[in-house]
N, CA, C and O atoms as a CHARMM CRD file, in Angstrom:
* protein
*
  360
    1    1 UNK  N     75.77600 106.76300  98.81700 PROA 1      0.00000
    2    1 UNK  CA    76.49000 107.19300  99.99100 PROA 1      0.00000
    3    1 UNK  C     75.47400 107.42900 101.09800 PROA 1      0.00000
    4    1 UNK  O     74.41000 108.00500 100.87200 PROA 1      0.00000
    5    2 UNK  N     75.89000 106.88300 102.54000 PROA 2      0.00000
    6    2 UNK  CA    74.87800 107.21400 103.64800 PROA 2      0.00000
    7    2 UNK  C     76.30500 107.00300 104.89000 PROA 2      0.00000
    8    2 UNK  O     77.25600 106.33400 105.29400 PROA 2      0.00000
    9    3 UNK  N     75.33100 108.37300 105.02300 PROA 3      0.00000
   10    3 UNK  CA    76.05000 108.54900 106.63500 PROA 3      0.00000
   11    3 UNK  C     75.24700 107.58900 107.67900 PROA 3      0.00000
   12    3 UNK  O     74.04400 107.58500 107.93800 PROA 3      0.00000
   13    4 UNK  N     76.63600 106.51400 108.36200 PROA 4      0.00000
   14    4 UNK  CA    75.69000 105.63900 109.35900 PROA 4      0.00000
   15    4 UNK  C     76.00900 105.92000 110.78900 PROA 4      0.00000
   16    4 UNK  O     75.33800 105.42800 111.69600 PROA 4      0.00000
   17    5 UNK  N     76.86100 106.57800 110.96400 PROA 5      0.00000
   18    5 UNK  CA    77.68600 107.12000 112.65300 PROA 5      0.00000
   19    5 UNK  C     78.29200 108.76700 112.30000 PROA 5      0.00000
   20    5 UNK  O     78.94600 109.02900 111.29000 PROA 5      0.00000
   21    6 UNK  N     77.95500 109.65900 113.24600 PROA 6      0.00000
   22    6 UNK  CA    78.70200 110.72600 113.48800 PROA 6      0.00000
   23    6 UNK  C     78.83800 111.16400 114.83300 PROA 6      0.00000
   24    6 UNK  O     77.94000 111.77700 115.41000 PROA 6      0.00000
   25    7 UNK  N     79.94100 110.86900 115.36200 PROA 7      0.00000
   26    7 UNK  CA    79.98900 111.46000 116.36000 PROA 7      0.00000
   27    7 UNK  C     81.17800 112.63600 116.36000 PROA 7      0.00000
   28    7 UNK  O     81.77400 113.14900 115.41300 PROA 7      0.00000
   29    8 UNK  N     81.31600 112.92000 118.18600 PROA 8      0.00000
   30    8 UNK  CA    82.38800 114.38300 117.59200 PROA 8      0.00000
   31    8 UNK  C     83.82400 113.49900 117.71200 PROA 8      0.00000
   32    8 UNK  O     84.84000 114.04900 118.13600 PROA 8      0.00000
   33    9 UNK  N     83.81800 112.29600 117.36400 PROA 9      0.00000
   34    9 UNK  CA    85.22300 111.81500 117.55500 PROA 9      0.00000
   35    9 UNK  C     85.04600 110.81000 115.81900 PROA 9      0.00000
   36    9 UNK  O     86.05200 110.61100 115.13800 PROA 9      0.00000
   37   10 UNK  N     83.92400 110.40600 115.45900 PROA 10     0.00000
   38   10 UNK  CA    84.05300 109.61200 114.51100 PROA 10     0.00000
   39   10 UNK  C     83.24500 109.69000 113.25900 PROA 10     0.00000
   40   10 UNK  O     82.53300 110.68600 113.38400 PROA 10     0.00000
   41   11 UNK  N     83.06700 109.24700 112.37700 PROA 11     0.00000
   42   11 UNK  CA    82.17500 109.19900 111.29800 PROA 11     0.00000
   43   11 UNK  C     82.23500 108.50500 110.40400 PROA 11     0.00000
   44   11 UNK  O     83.18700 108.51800 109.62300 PROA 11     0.00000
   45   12 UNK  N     81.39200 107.85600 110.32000 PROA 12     0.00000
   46   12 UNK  CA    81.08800 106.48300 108.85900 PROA 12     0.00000
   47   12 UNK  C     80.22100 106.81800 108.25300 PROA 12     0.00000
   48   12 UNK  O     79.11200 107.27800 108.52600 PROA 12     0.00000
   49   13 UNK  N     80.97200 106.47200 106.96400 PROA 13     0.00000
   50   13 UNK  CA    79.75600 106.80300 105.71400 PROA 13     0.00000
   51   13 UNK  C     80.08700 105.45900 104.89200 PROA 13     0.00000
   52   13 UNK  O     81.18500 104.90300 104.87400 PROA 13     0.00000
   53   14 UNK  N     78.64800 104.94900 104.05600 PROA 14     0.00000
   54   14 UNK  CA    78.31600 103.64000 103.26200 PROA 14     0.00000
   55   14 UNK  C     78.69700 103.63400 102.24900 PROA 14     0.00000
   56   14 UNK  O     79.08500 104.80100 102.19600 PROA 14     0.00000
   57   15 UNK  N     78.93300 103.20700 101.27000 PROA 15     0.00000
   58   15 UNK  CA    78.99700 103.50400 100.00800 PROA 15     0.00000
   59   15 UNK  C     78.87000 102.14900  99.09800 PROA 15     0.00000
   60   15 UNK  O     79.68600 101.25500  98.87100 PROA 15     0.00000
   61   16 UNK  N     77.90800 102.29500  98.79000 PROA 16     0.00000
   62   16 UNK  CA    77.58900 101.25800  97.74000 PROA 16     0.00000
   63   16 UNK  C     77.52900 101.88800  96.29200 PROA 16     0.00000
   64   16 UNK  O     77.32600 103.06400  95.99400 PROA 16     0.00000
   65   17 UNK  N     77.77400 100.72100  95.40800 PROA 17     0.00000
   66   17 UNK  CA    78.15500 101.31400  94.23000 PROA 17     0.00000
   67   17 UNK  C     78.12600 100.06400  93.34400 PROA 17     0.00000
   68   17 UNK  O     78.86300  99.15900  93.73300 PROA 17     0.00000
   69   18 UNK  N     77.57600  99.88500  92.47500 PROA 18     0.00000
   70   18 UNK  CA    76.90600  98.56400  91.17300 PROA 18     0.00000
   71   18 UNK  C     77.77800  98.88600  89.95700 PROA 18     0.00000
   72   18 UNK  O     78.13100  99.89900  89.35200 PROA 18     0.00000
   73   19 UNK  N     77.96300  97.57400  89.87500 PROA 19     0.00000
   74   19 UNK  CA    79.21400  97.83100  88.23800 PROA 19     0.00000
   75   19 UNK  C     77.34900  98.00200  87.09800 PROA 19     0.00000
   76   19 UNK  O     76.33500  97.32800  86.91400 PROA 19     0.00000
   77   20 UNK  N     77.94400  99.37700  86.64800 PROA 20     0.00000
   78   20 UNK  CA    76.48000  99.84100  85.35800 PROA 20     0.00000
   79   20 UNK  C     77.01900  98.84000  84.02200 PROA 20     0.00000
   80   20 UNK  O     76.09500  98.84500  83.20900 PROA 20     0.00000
   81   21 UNK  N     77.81400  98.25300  83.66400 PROA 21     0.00000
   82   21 UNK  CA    78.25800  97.40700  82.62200 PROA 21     0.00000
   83   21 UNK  C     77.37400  96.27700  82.82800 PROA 21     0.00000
   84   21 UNK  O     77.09100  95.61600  81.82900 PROA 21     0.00000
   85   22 UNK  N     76.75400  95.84800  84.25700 PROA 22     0.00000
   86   22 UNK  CA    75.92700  94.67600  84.51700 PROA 22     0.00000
   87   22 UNK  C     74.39000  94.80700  84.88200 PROA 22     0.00000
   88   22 UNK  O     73.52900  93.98400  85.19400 PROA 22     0.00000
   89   23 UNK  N     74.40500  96.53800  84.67200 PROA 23     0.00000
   90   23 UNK  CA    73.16300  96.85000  84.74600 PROA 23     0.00000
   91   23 UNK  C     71.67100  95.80300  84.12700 PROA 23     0.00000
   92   23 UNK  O     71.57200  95.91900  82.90600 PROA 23     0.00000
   93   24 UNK  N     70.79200  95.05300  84.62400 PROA 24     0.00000
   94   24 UNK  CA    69.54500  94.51400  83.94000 PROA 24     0.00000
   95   24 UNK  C     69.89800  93.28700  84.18200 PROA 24     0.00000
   96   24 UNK  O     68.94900  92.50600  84.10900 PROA 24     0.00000
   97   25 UNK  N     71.31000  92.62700  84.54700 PROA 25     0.00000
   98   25 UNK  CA    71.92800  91.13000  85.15300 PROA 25     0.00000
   99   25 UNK  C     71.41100  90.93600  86.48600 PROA 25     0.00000
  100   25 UNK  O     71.35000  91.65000  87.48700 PROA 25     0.00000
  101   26 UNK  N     71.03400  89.68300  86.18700 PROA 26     0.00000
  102   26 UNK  CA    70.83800  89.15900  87.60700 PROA 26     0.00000
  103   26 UNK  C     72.01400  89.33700  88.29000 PROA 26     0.00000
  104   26 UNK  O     71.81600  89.77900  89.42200 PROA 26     0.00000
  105   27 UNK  N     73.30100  89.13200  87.98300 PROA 27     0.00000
  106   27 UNK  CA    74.26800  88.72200  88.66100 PROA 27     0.00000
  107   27 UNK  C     75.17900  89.92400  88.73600 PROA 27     0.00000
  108   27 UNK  O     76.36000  89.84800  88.39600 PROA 27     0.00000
  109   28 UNK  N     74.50800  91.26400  89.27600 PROA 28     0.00000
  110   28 UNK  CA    75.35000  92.75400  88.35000 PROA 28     0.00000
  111   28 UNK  C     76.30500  92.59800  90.36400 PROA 28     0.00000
  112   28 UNK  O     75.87700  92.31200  91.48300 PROA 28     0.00000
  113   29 UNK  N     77.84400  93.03200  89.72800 PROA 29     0.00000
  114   29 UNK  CA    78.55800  93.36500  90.74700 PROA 29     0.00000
  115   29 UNK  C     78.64900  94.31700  91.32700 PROA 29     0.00000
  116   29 UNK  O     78.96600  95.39800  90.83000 PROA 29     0.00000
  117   30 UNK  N     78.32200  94.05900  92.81500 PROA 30     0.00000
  118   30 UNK  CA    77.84400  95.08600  93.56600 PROA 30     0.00000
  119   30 UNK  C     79.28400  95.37200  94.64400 PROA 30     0.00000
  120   30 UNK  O     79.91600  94.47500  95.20200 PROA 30     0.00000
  121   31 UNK  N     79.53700  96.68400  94.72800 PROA 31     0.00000
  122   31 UNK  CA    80.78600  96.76600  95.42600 PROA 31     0.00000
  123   31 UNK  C     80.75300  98.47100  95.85500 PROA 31     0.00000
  124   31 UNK  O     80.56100  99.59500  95.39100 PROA 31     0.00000
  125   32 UNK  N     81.03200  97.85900  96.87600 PROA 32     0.00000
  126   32 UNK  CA    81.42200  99.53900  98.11500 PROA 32     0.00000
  127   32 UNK  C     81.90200  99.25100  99.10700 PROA 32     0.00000
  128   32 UNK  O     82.30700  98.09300  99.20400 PROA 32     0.00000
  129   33 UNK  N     82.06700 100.20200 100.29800 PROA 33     0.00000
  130   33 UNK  CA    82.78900  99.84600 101.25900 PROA 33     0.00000
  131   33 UNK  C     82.54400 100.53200 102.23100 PROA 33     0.00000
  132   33 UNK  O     81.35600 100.35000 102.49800 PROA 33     0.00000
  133   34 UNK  N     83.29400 101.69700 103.39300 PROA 34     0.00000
  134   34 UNK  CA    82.81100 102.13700 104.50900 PROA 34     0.00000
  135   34 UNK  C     84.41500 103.00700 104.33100 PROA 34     0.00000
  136   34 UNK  O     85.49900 102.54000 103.98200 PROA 34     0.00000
  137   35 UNK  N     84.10300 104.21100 104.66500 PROA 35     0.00000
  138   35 UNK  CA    85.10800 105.10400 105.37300 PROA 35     0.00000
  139   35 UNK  C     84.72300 105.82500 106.63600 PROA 35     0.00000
  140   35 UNK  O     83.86400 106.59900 107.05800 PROA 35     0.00000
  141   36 UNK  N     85.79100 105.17800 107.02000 PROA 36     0.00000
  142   36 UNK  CA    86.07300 105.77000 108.50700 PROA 36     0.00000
  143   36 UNK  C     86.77800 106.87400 108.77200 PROA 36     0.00000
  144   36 UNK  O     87.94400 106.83800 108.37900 PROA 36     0.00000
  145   37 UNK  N     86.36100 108.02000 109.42000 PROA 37     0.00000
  146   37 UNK  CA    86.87400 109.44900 109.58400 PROA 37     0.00000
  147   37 UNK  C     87.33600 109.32000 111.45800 PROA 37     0.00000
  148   37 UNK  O     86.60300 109.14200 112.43200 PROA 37     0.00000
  149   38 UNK  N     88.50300 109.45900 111.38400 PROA 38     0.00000
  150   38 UNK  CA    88.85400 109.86300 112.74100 PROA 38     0.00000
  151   38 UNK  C     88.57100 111.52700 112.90900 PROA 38     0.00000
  152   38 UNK  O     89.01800 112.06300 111.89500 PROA 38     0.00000
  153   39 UNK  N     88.08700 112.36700 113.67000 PROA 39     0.00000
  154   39 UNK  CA    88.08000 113.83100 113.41400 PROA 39     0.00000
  155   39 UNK  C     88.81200 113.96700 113.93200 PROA 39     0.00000
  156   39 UNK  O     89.27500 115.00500 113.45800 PROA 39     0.00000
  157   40 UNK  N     89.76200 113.51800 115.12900 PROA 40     0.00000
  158   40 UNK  CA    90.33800 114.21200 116.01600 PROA 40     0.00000
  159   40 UNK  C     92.22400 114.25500 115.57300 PROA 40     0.00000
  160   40 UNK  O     92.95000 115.22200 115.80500 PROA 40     0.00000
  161   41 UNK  N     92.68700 112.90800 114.89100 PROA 41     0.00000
  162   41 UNK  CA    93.25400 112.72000 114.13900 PROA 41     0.00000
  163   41 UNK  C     93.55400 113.17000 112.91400 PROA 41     0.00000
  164   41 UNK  O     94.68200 113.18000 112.41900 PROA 41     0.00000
  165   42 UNK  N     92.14700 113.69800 112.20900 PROA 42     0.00000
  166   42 UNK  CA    92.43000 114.33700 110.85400 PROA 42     0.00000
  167   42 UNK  C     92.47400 113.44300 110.12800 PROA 42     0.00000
  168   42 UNK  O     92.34500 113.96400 109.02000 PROA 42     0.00000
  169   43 UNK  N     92.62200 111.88400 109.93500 PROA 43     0.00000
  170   43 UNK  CA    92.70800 110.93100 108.96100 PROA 43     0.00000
  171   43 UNK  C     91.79400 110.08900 108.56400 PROA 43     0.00000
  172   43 UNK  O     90.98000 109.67900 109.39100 PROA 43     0.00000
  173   44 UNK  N     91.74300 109.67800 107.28500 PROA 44     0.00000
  174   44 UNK  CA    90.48700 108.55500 107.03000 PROA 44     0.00000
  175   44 UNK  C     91.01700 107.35900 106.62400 PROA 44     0.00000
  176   44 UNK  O     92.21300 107.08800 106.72300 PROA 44     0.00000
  177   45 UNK  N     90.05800 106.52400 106.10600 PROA 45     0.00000
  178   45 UNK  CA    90.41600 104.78600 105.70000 PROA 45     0.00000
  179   45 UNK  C     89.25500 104.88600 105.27100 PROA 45     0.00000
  180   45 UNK  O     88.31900 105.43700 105.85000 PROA 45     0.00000
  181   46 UNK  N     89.23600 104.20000 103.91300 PROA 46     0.00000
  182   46 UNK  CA    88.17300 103.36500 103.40300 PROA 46     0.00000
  183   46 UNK  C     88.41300 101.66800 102.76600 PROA 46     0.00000
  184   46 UNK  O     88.81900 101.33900 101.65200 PROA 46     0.00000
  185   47 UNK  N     88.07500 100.96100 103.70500 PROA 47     0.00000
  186   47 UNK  CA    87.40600  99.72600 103.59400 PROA 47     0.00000
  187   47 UNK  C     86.21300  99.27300 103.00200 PROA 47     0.00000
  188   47 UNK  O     85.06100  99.70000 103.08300 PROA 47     0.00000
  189   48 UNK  N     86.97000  97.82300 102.06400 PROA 48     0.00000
  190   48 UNK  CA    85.97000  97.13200 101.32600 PROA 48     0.00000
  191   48 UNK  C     86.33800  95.55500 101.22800 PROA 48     0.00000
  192   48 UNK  O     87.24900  95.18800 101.97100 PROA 48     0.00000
  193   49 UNK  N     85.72600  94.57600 100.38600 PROA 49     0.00000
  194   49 UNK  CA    85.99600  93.72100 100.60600 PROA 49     0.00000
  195   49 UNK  C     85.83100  92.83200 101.85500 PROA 49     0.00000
  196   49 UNK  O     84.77800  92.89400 102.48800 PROA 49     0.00000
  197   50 UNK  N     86.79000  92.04000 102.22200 PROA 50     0.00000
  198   50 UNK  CA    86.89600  91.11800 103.67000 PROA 50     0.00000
  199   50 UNK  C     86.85100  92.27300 104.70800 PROA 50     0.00000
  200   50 UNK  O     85.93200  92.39100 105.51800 PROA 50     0.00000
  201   51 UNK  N     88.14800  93.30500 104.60500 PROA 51     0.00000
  202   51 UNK  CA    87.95000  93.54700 105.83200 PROA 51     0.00000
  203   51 UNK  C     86.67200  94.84500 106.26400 PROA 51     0.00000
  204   51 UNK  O     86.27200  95.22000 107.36600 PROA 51     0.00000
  205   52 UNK  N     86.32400  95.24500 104.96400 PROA 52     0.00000
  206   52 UNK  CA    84.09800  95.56000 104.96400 PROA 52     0.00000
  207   52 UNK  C     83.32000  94.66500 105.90500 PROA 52     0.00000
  208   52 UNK  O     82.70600  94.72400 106.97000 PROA 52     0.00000
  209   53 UNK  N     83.71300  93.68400 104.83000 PROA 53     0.00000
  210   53 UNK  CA    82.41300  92.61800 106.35000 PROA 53     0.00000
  211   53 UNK  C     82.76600  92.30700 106.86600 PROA 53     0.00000
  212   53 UNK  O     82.17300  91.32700 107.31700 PROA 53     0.00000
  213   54 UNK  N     84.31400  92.67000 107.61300 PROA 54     0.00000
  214   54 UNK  CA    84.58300  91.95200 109.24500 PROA 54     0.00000
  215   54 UNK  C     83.74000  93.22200 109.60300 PROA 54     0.00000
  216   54 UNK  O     82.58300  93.08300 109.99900 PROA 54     0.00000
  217   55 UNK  N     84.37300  94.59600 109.45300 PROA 55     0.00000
  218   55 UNK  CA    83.77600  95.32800 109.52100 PROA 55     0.00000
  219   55 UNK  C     82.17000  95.83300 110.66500 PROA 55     0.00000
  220   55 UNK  O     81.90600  96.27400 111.78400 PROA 55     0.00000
  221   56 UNK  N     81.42300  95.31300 109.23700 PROA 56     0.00000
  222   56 UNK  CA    79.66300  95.81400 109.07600 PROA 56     0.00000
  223   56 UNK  C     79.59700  94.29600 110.37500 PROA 56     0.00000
  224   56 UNK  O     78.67700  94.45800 111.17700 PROA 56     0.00000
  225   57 UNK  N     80.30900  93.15700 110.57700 PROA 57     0.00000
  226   57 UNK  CA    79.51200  92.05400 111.59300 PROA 57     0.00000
  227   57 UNK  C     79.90300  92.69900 112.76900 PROA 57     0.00000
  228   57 UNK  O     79.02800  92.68500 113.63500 PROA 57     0.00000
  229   58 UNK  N     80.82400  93.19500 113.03500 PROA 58     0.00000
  230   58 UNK  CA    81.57100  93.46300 114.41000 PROA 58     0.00000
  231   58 UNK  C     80.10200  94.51700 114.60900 PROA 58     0.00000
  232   58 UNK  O     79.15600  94.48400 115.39600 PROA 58     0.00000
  233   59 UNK  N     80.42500  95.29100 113.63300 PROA 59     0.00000
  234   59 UNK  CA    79.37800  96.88500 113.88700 PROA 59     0.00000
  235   59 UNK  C     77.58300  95.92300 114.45700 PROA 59     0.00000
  236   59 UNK  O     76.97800  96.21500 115.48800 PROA 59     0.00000
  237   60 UNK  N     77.24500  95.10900 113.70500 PROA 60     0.00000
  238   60 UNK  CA    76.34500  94.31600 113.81600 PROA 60     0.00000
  239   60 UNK  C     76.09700  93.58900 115.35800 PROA 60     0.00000
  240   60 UNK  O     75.00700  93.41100 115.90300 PROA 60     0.00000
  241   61 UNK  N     77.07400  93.33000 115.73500 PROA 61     0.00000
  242   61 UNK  CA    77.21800  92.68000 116.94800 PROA 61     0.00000
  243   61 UNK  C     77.19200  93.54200 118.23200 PROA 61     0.00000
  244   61 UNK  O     76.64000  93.44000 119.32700 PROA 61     0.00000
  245   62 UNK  N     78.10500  94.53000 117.57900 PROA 62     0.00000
  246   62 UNK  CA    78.03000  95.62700 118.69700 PROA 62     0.00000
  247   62 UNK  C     76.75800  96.38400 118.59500 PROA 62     0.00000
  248   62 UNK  O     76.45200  97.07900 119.56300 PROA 62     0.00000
  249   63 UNK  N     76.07300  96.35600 117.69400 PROA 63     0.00000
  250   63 UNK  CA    74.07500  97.17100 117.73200 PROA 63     0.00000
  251   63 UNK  C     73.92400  96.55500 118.96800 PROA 63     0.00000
  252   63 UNK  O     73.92800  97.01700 120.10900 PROA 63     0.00000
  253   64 UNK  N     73.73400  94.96800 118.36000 PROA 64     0.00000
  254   64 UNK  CA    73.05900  94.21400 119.60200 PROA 64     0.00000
  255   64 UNK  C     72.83800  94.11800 120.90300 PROA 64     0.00000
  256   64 UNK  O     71.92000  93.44800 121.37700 PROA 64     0.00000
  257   65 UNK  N     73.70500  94.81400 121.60500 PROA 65     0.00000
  258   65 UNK  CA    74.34600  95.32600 122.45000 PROA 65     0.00000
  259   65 UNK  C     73.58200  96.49100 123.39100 PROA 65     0.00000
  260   65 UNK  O     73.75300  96.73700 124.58500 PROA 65     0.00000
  261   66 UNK  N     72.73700  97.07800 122.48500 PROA 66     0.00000
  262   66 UNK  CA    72.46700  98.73900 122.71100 PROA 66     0.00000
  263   66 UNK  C     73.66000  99.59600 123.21200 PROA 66     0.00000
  264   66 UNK  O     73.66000  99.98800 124.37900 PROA 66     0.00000
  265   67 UNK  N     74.94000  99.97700 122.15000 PROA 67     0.00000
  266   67 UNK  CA    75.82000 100.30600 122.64100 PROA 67     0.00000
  267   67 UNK  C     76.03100 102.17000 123.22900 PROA 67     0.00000
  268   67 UNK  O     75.38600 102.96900 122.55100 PROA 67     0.00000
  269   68 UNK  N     76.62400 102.59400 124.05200 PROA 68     0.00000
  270   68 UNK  CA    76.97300 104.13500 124.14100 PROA 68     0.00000
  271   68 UNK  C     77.95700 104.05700 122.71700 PROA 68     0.00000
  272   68 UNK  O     78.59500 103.23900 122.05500 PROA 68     0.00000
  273   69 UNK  N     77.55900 105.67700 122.75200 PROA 69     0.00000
  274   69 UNK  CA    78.43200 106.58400 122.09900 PROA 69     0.00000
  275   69 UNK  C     79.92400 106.16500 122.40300 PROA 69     0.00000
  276   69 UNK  O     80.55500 105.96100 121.36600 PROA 69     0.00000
  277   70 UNK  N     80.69300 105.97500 123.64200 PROA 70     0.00000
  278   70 UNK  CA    81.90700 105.87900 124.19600 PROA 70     0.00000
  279   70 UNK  C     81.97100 104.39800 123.28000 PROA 70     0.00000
  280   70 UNK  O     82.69100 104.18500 122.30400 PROA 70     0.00000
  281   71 UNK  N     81.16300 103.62900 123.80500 PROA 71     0.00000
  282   71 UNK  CA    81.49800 102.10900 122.85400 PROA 71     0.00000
  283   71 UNK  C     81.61800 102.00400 121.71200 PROA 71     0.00000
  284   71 UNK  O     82.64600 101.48200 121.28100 PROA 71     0.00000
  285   72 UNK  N     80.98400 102.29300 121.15400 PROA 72     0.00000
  286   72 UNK  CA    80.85100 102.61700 119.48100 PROA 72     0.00000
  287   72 UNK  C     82.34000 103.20400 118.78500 PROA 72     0.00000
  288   72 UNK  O     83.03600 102.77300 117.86600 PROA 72     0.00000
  289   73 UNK  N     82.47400 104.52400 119.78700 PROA 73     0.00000
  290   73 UNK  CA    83.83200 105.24200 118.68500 PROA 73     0.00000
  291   73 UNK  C     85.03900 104.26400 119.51800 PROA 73     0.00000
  292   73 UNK  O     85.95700 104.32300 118.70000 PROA 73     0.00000
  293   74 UNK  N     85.49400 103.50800 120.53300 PROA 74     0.00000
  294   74 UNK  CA    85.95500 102.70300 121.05100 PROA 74     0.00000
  295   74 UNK  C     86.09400 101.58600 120.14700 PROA 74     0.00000
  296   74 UNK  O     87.21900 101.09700 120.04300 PROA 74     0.00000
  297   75 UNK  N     85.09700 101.07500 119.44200 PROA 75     0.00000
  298   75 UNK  CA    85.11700  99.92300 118.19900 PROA 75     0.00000
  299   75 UNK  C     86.08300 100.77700 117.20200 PROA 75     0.00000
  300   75 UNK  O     87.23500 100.48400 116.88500 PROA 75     0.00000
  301   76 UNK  N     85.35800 101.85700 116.80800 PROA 76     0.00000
  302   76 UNK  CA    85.74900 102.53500 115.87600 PROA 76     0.00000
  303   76 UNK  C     87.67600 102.83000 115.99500 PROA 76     0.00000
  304   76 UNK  O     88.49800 102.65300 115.09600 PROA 76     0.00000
  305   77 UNK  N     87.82900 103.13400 116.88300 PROA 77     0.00000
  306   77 UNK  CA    88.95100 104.06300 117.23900 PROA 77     0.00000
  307   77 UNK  C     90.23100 102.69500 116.93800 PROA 77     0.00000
  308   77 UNK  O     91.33200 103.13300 116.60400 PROA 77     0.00000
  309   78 UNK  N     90.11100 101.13000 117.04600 PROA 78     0.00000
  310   78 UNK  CA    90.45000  99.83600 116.67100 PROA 78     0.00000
  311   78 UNK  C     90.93900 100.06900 115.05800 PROA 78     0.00000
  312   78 UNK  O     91.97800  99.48500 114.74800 PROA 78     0.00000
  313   79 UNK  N     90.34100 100.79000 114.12400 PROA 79     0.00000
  314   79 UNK  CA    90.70900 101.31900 112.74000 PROA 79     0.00000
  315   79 UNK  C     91.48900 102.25100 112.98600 PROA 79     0.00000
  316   79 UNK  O     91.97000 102.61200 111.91200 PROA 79     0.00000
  317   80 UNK  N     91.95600 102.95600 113.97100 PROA 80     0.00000
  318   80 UNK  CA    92.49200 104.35400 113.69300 PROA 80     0.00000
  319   80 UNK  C     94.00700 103.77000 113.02300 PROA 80     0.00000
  320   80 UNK  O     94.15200 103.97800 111.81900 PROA 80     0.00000
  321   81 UNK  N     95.03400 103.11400 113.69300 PROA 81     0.00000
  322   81 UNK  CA    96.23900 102.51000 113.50800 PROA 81     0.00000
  323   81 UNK  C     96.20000 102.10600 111.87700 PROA 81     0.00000
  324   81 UNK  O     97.18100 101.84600 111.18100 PROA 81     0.00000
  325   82 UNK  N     95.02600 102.12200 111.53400 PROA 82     0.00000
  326   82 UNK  CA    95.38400 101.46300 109.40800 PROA 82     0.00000
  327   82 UNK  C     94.98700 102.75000 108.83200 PROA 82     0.00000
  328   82 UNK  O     95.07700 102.87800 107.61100 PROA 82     0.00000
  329   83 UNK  N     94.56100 103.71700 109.54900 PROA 83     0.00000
  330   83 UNK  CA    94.27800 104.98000 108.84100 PROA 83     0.00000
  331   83 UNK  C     95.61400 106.06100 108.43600 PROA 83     0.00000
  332   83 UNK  O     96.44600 106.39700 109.27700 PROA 83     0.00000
  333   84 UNK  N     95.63800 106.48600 107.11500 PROA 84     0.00000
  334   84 UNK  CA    97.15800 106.79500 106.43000 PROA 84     0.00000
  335   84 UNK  C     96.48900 108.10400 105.62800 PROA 84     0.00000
  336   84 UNK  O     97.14500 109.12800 105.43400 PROA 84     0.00000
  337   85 UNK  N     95.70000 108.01300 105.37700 PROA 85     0.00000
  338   85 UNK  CA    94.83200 109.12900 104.54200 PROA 85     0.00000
  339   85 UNK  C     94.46600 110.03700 105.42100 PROA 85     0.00000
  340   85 UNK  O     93.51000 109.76900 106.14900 PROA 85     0.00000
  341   86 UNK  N     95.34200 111.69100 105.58700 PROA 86     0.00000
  342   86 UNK  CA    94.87700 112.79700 106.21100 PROA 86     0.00000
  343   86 UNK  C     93.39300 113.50900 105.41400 PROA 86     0.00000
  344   86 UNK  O     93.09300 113.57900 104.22200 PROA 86     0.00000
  345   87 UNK  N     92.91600 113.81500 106.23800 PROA 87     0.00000
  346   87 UNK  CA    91.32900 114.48600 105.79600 PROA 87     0.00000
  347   87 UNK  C     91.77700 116.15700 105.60600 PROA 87     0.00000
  348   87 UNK  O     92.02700 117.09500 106.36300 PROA 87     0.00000
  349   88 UNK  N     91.69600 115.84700 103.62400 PROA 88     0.00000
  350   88 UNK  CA    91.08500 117.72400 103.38700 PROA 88     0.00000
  351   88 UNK  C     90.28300 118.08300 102.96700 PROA 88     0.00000
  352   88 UNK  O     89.69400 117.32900 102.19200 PROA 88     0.00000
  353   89 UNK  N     89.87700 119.10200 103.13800 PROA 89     0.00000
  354   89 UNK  CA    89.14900 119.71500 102.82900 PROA 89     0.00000
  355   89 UNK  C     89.23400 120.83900 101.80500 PROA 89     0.00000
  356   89 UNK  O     90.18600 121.61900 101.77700 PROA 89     0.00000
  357   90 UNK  N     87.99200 120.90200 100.79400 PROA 90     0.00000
  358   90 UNK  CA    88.43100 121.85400  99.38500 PROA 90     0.00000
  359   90 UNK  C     87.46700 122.97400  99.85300 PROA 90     0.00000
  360   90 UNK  O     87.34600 124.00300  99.18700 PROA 90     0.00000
């Protein structure tokens, strides 16, 4: 897990994660994804798969960029509408 964005409107965290059954394989399956925290909303999404690496390229494209803060949670805020999962806290 790595936190890659926090702002006071957004937050992404990484998550990678290796199937241990393929542990010492060349070919061990590697799988994680990205959750997205709206704060202001209260809701999250976690993405993997296809729409992961539409994801991580868009995010990629937009580095390139040298983007603001405003731009960034603006990309971000494009996920809010698939987000269904309210954020609690224990």
């Amino acid at each position: 897990m790595q936190m890659l964005y926090n702002s006071d409107s957004f937050a992404v965290v990484m998550f990678d994660a290796s199937d241990d059954d393929a542990a010492g394989s060349t070919s061990a399956l590697i799988r994680g994804g990205y959750e997205i925290v709206d704060k202001f909303a209260r809701k999250e999404i976690f993405i993997e798969g296809a729409l992961a690496q539409s994801f991580k390229e868009g995010v990629e494209a937009l580095i390139e960029s040298q983007p603001s803060e405003e731009e960034i949670d603006e990309y971000l805020g494009r996920f809010s509408v698939l987000m269904q999962h309210p954020v609690i806290l224990h």
